[in-house]
C-alpha positions as CSV (number, residue, x, y, z in Angstrom):
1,X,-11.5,21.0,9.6
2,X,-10.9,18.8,6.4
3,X,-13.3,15.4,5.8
4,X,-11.5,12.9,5.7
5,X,-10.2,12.0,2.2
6,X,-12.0,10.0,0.1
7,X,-10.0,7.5,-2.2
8,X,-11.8,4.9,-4.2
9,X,-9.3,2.4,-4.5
10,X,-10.6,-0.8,-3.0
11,X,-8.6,-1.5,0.3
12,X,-7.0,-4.7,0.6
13,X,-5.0,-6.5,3.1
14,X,-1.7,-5.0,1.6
15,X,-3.2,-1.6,1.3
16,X,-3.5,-1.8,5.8
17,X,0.1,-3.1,6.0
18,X,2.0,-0.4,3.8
19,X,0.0,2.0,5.9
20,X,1.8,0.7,9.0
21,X,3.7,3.4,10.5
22,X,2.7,5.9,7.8
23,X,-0.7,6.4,8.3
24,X,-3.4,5.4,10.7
25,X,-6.7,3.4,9.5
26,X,-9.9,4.2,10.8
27,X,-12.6,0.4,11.8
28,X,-15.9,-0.1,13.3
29,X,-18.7,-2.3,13.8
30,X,-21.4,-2.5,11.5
31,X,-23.7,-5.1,10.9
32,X,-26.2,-4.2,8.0
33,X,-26.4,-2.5,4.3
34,X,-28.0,0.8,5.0
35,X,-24.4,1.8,7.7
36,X,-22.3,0.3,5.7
37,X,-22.8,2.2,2.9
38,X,-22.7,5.1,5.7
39,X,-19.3,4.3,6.9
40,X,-17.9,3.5,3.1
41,X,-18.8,6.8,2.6
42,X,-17.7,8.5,5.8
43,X,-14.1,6.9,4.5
44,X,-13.8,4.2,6.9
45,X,-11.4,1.9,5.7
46,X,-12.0,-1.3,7.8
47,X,-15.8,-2.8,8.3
48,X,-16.2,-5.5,11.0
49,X,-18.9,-7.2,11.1
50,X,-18.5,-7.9,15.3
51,X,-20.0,-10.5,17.6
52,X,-20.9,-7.9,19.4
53,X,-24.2,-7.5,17.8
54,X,-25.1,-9.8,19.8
55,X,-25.4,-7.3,22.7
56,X,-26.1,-4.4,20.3
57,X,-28.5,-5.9,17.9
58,X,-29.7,-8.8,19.6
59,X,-29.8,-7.7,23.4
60,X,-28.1,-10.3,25.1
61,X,-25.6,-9.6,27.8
62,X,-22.6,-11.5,26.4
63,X,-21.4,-12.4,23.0
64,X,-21.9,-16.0,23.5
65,X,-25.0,-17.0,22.1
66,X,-23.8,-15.7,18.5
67,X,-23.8,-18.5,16.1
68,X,-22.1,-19.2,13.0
69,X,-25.0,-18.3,11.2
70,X,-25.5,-15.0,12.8
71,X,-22.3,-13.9,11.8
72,X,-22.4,-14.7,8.2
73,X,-26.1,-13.3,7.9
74,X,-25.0,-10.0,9.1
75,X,-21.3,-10.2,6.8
76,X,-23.6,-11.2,3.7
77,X,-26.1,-8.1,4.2
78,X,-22.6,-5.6,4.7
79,X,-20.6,-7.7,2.1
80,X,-23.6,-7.5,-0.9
81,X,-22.9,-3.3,-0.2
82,X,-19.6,-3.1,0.4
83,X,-17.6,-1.1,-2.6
84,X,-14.2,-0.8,-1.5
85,X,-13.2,-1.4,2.5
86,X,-11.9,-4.3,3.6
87,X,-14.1,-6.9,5.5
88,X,-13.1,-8.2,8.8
89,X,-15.6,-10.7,10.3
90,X,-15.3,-12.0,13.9
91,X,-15.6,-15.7,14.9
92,X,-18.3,-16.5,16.9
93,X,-17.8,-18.3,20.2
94,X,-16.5,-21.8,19.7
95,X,-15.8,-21.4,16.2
96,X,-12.6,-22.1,16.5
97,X,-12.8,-24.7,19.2
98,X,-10.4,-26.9,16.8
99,X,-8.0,-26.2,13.7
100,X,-10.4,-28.2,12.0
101,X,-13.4,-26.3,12.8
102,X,-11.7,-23.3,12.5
103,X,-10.9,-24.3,9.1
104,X,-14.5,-24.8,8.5
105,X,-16.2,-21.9,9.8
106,X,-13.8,-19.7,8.4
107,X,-14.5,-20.9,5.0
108,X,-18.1,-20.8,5.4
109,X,-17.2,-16.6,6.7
110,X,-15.4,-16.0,3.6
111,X,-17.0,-18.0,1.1
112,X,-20.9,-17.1,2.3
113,X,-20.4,-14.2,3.8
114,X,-17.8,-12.5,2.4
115,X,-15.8,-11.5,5.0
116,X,-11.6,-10.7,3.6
117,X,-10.1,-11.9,6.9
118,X,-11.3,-13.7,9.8
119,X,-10.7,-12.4,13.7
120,X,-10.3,-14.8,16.0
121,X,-9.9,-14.5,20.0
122,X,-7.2,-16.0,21.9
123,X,-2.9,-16.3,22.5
124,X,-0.6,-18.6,21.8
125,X,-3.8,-21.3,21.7
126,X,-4.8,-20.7,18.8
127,X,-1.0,-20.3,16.7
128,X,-1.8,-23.9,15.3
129,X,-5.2,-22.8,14.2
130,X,-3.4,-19.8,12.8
131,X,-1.1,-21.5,11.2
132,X,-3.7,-23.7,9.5
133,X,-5.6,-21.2,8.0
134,X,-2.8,-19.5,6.8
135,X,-1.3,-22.8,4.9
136,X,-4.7,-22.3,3.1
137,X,-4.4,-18.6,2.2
138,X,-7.4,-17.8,4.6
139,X,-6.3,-14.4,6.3
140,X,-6.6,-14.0,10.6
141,X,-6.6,-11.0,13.0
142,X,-5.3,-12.6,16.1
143,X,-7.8,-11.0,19.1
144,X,-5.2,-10.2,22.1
145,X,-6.0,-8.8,25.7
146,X,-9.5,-8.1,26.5
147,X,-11.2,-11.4,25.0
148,X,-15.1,-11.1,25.2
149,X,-15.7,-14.7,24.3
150,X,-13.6,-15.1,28.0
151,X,-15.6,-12.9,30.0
152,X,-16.8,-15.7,32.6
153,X,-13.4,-16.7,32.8
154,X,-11.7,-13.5,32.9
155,X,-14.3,-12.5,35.6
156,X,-16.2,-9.7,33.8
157,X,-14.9,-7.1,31.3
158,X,-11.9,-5.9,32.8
159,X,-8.5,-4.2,31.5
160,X,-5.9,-6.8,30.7
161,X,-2.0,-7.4,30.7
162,X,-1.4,-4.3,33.7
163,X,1.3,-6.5,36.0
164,X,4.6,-7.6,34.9
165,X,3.7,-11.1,34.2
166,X,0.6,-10.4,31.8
167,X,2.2,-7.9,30.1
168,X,5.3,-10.2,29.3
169,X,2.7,-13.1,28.1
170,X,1.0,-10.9,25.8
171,X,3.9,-9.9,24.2
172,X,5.1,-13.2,23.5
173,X,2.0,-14.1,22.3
174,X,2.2,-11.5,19.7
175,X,5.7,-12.7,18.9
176,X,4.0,-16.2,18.2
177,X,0.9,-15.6,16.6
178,X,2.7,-13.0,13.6
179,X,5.2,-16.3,14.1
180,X,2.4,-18.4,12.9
181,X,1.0,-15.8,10.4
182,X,-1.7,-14.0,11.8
183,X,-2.0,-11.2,9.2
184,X,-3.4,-8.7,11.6
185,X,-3.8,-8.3,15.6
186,X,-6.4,-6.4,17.5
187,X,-5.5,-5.1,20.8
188,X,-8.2,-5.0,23.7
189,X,-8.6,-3.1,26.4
190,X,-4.6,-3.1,28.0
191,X,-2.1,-0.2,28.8
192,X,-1.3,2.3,26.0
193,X,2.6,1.4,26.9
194,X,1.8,-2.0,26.1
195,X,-0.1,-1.6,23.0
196,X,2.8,1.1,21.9
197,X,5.7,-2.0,22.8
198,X,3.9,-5.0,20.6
199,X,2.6,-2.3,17.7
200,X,6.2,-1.2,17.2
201,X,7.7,-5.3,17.2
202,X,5.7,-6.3,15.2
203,X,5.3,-6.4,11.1
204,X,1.7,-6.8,11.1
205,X,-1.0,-3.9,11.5
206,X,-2.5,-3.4,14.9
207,X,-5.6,-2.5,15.5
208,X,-6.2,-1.1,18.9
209,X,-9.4,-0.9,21.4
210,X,-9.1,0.5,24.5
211,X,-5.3,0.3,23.5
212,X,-4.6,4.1,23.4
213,X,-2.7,5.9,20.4
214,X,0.1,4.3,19.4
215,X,-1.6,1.2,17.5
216,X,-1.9,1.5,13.8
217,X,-5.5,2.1,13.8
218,X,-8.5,2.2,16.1
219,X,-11.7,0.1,16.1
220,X,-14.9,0.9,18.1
221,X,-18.5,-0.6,18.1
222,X,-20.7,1.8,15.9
223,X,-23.2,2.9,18.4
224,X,-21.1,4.0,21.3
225,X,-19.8,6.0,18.2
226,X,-23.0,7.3,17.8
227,X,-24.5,7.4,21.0
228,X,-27.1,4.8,21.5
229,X,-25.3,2.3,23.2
230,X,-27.0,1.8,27.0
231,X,-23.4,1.4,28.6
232,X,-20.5,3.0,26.8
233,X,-17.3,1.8,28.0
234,X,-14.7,4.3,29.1
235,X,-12.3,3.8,26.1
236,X,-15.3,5.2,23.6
237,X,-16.3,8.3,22.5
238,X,-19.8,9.5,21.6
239,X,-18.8,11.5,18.2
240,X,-22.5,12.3,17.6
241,X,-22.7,14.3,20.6
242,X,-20.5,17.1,19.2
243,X,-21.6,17.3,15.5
244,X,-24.8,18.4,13.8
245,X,-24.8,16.8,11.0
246,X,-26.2,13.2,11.9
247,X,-25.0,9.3,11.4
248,X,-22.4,10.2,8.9
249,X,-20.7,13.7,10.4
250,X,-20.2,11.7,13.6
251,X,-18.4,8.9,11.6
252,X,-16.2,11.4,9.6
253,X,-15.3,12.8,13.3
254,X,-14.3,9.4,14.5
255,X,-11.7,9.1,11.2
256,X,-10.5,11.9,11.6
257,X,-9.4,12.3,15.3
258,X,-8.1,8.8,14.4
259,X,-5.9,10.2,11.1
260,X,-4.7,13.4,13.4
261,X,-4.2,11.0,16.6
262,X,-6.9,13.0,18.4
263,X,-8.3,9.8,19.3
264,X,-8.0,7.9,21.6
265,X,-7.2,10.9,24.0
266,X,-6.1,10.7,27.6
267,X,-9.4,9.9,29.3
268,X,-9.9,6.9,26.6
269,X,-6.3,4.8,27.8
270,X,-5.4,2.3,30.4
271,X,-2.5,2.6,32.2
């Protein structure tokens, strides 16, 4: 089988939406120089620099003890690399507790640590801090279903928007969020019928997670991708199991069952 292509235009934010439809786009975690360069080369087209290196790289049990600091650390050592993907970084826990402070940290994300556009957890909540970055040209991924920052009030890790009523507030919440000019959204963990419904109403790319096929493109965190994550949730796939090649075949798997739709399969989806 093919590698994936490799085209050195830089990626930008318009680059992901005329994709939409056409052509899925390949994401994943990565939170230092050396794997960045990997995945740039493996032809990944979006970097996030996660909270969840707070599990993976720091070893806590939640996301919630990442600071604002952490994350622009870790996007300044992928940003300083980075040659042409686009940069997603996550907002840490609280970062967004106000418009205001969203407005804040999201400058000090972009302006120190390079990130492109700015993910941020939450539903209709958060529309007026969307709407404020936006009125200053600062991009957001709105964070939908599964949020990790939620987990204690969620009640653990667990598949969202599966009755009626859930399923109906997500969607709206999608409606409300592009509404308020969320650039991007990021699907986690809900039914692949779901994730199909808001993907095709919406203008905006969507990134899925545990979201099955039908989502513009797929994200996962990097080591489940490679294998040396100590819990891998059901919705990933450890690529480096089935290829010989090391770090960077394993990553040119994951973009291309992506491109071809061969992942997420069946065993990956919520229903």
């Amino acid at each position: 089988m093919a590698s994936p292509s490799r085209d050195k235009r830089d990626i930008f934010l318009s680059t992901v939406r005329a994709m939409k439809g056409r052509e899925k786009f390949a994401c994943l975690t990565v939170y230092d120089a050396s794997l960045a360069r990997v995945l740039e080369a493996a032809g990944v087209e979006v970097l996030l620099v996660g909270d969840s290196l707070g599990m993976v790289i720091q070893g806590r049990e939640s996301t919630l003890a990442v600071t604002l600091s952490d994350m622009i650390y870790h996007a300044s050592c992928v940003s300083r690399v980075r040659r042409r993907a686009l940069l997603m970084v996550d907002m840490p826990f609280m970062g967004a507790a106000t418009p205001a402070r969203a407005l804040g940290s999201a400058e000090r994300l972009m302006r120190e640590g390079g990130a492109h556009i700015v993910k941020i957890e939450g539903g209709r909540a958060i529309a007026e801090t969307v709407r404020l970055l936006a009125e200053h040209g600062l991009p957001v991924c709105a964070h939908l279903g599964l949020l990790p920052q939620f987990v204690h009030k969620l009640g653990g890790y667990r598949a969202q928007g599966r009755d009626s009523d859930a399923a109906a507030t997500l969607r709206e919440d999608a409606r409300i969020l592009e509404e308020a000019g969320a650039d991007m959204l990021l699907l986690e963990s809900i039914p692949s019928a779901l994730a199909g419904e808001v993907t095709r109403s919406v203008r905006i790319p969507v990134i899925g997670i545990g979201a099955g096929p039908a989502c513009d493109g797929q994200v996962l965190v990097l080591y489940d991708v490679i294998g040396v994550s100590q819990r891998r949730p059901r919705f990933a796939h450890d690529f480096l199991q089935s290829e010989t090649g090391g770090v960077k075949a394993a990553v040119e798997a994951y973009v291309r069952a992506v491109k071809i739709g061969a992942f997420p399969a069946a065993e990956h989806q919520f229903s």
